[in-house]
ZAMARGU-4260 file (C-alpha; in steps of 0.2 Angstrom, whole numbers, plus 5000, padded with zeros to 4 digits):
<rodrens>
0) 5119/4993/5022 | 5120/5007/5010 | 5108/5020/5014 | 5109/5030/4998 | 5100/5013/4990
5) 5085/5013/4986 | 5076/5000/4998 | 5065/4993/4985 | 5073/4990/4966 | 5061/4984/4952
10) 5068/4981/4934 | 5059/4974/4920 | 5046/4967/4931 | 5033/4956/4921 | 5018/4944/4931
15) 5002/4939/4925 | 4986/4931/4932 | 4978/4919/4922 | 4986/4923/4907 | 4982/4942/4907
20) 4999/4953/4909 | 4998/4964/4925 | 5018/4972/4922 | 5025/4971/4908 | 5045/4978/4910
25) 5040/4987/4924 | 5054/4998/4932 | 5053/5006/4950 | 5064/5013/4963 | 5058/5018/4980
30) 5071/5029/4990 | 5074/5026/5009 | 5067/5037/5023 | 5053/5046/5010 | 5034/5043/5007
35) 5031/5035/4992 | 5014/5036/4984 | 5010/5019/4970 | 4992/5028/4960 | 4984/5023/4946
40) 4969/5016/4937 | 4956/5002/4942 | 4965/4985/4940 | 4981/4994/4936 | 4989/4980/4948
45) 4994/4992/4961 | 4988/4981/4977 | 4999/4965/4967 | 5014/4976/4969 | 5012/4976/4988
50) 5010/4957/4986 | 5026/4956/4974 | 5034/4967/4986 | 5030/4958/5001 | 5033/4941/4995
55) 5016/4934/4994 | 5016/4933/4975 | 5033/4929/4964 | 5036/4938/4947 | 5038/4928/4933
60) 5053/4938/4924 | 5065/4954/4928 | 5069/4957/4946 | 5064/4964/4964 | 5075/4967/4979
65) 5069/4974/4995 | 5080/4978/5008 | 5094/4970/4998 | 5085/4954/4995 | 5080/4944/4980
70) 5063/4942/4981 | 5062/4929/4965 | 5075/4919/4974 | 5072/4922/4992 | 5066/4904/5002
75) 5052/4904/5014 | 5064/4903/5031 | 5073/4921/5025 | 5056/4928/5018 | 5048/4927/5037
80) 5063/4935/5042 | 5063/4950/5031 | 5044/4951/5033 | 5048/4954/5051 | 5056/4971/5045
85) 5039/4975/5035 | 5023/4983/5041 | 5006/4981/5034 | 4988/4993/5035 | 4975/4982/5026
90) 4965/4992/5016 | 4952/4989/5030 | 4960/4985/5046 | 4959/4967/5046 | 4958/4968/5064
95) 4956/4950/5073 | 4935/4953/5080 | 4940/4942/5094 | 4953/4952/5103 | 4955/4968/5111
100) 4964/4983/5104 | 4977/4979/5115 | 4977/4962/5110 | 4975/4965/5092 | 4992/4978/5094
105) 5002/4967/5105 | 5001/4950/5094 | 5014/4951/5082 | 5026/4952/5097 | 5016/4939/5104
110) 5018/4929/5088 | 5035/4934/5083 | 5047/4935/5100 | 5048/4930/5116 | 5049/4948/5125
115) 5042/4947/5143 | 5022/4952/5148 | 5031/4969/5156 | 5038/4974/5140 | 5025/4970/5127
120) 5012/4981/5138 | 5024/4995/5135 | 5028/4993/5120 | 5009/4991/5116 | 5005/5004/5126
125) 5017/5017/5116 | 5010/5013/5098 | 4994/5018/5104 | 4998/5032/5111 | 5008/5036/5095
130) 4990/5034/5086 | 4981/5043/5100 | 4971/5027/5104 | 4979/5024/5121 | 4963/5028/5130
135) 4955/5014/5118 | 4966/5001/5124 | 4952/4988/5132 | 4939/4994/5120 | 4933/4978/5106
140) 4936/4981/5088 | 4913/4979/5087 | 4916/4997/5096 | 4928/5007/5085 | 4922/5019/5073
145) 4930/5014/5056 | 4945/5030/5058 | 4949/5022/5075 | 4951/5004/5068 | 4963/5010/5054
150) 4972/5019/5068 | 4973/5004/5079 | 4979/4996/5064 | 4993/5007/5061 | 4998/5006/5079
155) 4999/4986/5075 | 5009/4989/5060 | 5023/4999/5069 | 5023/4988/5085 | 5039/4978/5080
160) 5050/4994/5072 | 5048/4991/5055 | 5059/4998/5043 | 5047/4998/5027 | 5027/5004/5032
165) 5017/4998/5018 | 4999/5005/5017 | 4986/4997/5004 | 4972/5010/5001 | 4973/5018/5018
170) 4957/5029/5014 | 4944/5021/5008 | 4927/5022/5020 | 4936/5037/5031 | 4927/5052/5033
175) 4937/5070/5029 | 4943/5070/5048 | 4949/5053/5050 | 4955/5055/5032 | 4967/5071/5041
180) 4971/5059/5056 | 4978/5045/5043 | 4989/5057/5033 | 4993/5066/5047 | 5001/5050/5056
185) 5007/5043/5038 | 5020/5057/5037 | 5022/5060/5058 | 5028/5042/5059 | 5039/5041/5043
190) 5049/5056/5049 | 5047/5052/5070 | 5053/5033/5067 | 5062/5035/5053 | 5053/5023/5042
195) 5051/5020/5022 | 5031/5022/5017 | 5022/5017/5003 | 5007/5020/5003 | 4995/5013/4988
200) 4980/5024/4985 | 4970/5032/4971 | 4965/5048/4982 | 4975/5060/4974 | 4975/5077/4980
205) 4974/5066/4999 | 4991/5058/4996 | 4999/5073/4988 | 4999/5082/5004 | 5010/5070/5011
210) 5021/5062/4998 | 5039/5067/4992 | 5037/5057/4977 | 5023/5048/4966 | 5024/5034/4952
215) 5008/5032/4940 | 5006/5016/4934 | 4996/5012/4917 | 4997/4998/4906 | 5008/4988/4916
220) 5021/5000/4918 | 5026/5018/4925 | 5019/5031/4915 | 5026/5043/4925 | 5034/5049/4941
225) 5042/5063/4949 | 5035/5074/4966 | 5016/5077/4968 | 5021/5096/4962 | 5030/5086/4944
230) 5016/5076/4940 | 5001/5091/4940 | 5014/5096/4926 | 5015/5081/4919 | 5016/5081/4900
235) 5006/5064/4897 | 4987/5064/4893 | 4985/5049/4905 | 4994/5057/4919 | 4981/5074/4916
240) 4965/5062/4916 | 4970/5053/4930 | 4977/5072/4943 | 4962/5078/4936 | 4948/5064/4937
245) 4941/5066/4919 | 4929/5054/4910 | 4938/5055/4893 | 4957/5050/4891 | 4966/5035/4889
250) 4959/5024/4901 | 4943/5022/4892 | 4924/5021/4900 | 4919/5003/4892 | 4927/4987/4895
255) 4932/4979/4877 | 4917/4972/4872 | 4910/4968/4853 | 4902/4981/4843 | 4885/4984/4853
260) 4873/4987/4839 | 4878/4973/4834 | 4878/4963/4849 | 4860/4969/4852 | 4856/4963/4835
265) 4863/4948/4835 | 4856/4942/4852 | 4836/4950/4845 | 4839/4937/4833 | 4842/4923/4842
270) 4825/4928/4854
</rodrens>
């Protein structure tokens, strides 16, 4: 496999939900061995990328490969094999309530080989103790705060050596420490286990700590993209409302709705 090419190639990308366009021509490469960070806007479609990307969606024109494969084309038997090579942090967890955190770790080898008892407590043994959790191991998900769940998470989303690490809003519901724990592991375990990340998030200053490179999406497409340094640069007035959180740009405060005064009027009348 080359490993100068990029192990996720989007061109021209269009999908839409329910008649409403969510990419329209959208173009992306995400290098090999880096952290990617996907940002933008509410409903910018950032979490359906991660469903394009991972097969659980198919676009409706253009193109996407990942890891070399076609994913428009790609049938069911080869997709569960490629999504063997794939890792996933759920925005919140998703861990299974039922099992242990040893249990909730070990059951994608469970699920997805036939490696003996010995090997799996190793192996599920080391992940925690990648994520500092190893201590947690017989411990209920009921008992985890909400930073050690996304941890125990992470160490079930590296159990089977993945080669892509994909994480959907990692973030959300942390506190500043756990937040620290996260990005901290986000870049320790690209770089340890030589992984590709992508990490979905709209905590900007967050993920620029950790990422080598950022696209902004808006409108169905990339309105910019370039290191976390580039884009504070950026010369886009979506870009500068988005890095700098500001109420007035081009992502507007209203929904499109009919002229108000109007509307009012209109609806006094009626009454």
């Amino acid at each position: 496999m080359n490993q100068a090419a990029p192990i996720v190639e989007i061109r021209n990308l269009g999908y839409a939900i329910g008649g409403r366009a969510i990419f329209e021509g959208l173009d992306m490469s995400i290098p090999r061995g880096r952290v990617t960070a996907v940002m933008g806007p509410s409903g910018t479609g950032k979490t359906t990328l991660l469903r394009l990307i991972t097969g659980q969606a198919r676009a409706d024109s253009g193109s996407i490969d990942v890891a070399g494969e076609n994913m428009r084309t790609l049938k069911r038997a080869g997709l569960y094999v490629l999504r063997r090579r794939m890792g996933m942090l759920f925005q919140n967890g998703a861990l299974l309530t039922d099992l242990s955190v040893f249990e909730n770790v070990a059951f994608p080898l469970r699920e997805h080989t036939d490696l003996p008892e010995r090997l799996i407590h190793h192996l599920v043994l080391t992940k925690l103790q990648a994520v500092g959790l190893r201590g947690a191991a017989e411990l209920m998900p009921a008992e985890l705060s909400g930073g050690m769940s996304r941890r125990v998470a992470l160490a079930r989303a590296i159990v089977m050596d993945p080669e892509i690490l994909i994480y959907d809003e990692p973030f959300v519901g942390l506190d500043p420490i756990s937040m620290g724990v996260i990005l901290r592991l986000i870049r320790r375990l690209n770089d340890v286990l030589g992984l590709t990340s992508i990490v979905v998030s709209h905590d900007v200053q967050e993920i620029s700590t950790v990422a080598d490179n950022v696209f902004l999406l808006s409108g169905g497409k990339v309105v910019a993209q370039g290191t976390p340094q580039e884009l504070k640069c950026y010369p886009s007035e979506i870009v500068r409302q988005f890095v700098g959180g500001l109420a007035d740009g081009p992502v507007p405060f209203h929904y499109p709705a009919p002229d108000y005064f109007g509307e009012l009027l209109a609806r006094g009348e009626d009454h």
